[in-house]
C-alpha positions in Angstrom: 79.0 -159.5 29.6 76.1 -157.2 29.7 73.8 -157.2 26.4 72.4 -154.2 24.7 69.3 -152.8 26.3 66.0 -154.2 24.6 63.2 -151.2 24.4 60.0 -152.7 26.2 56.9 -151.2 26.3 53.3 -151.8 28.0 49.8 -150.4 27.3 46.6 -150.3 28.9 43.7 -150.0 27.7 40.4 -150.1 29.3 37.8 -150.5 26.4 33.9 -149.9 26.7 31.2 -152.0 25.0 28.6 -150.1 24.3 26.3 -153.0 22.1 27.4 -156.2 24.2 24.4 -157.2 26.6 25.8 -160.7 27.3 29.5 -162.0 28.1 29.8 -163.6 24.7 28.6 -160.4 22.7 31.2 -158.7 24.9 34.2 -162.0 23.9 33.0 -161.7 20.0 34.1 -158.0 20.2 36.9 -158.1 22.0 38.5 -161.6 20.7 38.1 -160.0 17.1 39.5 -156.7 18.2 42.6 -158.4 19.9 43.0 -160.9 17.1 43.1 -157.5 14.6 45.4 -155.7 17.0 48.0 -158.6 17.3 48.1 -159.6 13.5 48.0 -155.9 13.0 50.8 -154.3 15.1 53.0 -157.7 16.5 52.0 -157.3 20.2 50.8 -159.6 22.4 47.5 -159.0 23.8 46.0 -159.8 27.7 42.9 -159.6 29.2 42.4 -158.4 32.3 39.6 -158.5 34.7 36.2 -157.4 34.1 35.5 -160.8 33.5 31.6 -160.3 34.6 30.9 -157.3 33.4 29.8 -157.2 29.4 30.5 -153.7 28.4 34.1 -153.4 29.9 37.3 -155.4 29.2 40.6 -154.3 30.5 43.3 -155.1 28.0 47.2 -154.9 27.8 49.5 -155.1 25.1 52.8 -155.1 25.4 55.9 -154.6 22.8 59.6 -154.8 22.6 62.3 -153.6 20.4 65.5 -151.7 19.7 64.0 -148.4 19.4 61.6 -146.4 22.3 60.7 -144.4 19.7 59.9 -147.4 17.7 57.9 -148.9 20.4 55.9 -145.8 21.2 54.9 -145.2 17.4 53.2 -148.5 17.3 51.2 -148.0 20.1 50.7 -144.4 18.6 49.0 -146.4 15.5 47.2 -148.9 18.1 45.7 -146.1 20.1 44.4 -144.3 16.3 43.0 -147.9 15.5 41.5 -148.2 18.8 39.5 -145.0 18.5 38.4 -145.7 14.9 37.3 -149.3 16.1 33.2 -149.3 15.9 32.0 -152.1 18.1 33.7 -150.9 20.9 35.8 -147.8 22.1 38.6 -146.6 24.6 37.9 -145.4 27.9 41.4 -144.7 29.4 44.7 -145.6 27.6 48.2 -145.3 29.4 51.4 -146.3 28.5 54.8 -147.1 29.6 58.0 -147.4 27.9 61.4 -148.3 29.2 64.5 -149.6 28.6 65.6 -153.4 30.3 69.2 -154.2 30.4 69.2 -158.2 30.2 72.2 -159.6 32.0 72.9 -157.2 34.7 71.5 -159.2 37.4 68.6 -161.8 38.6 65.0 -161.2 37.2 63.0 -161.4 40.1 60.3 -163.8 40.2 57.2 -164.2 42.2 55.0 -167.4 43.2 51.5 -167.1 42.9 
């Protein structure tokens, strides 16, 4: 039996450090910013690469609901917060919303 479909979204965000000179000014910025955005909005937040470099930090957050229009509003609200943030800013935002139909066959899984 196939289950409803379960809205999912994704968003990326490639944020820009303009103060952080080191790695950890760069990690006290983004840690607090990610911390705000999670208790905030309920997403779950990732970094992604850019490890080295201390005034960039890829981020993704990523959602799910019952509603695309649901999903999309709240990263409408994160991308508002994001650009009213001041110890660090957006550079490029995309997102992605779609709809996943659990139960209609084999979730495909990779190694490594």
């Amino acid at each position: 039996m196939s289950e409803a479909p379960i809205a999912v979204g994704v968003m990326y965000v490639l944020m820009v450090i303009p103060a952080a000179r080191t790695l950890k000014d760069k990690r006290r910025a983004i840690r607090s910013l990610t911390d705000k955005i999670g208790d905030r909005f309920n997403v779950s937040c990732h970094l992604v690469g850019h490890g080295e470099h201390p005034g960039k930090q890829r981020l993704v957050l990523t959602s799910g609901g019952n509603d695309i229009s649901h999903v999309k509003q709240v990263f409408d609200k994160i991308r508002a917060y994001l650009n009213g943030y001041d110890r660090a800013w957006p550079g490029a935002v995309e997102v992605e919303t779609f709809s996943w139909h659990p139960g209609t066959g084999p979730l495909e899984v990779r190694d490594g």
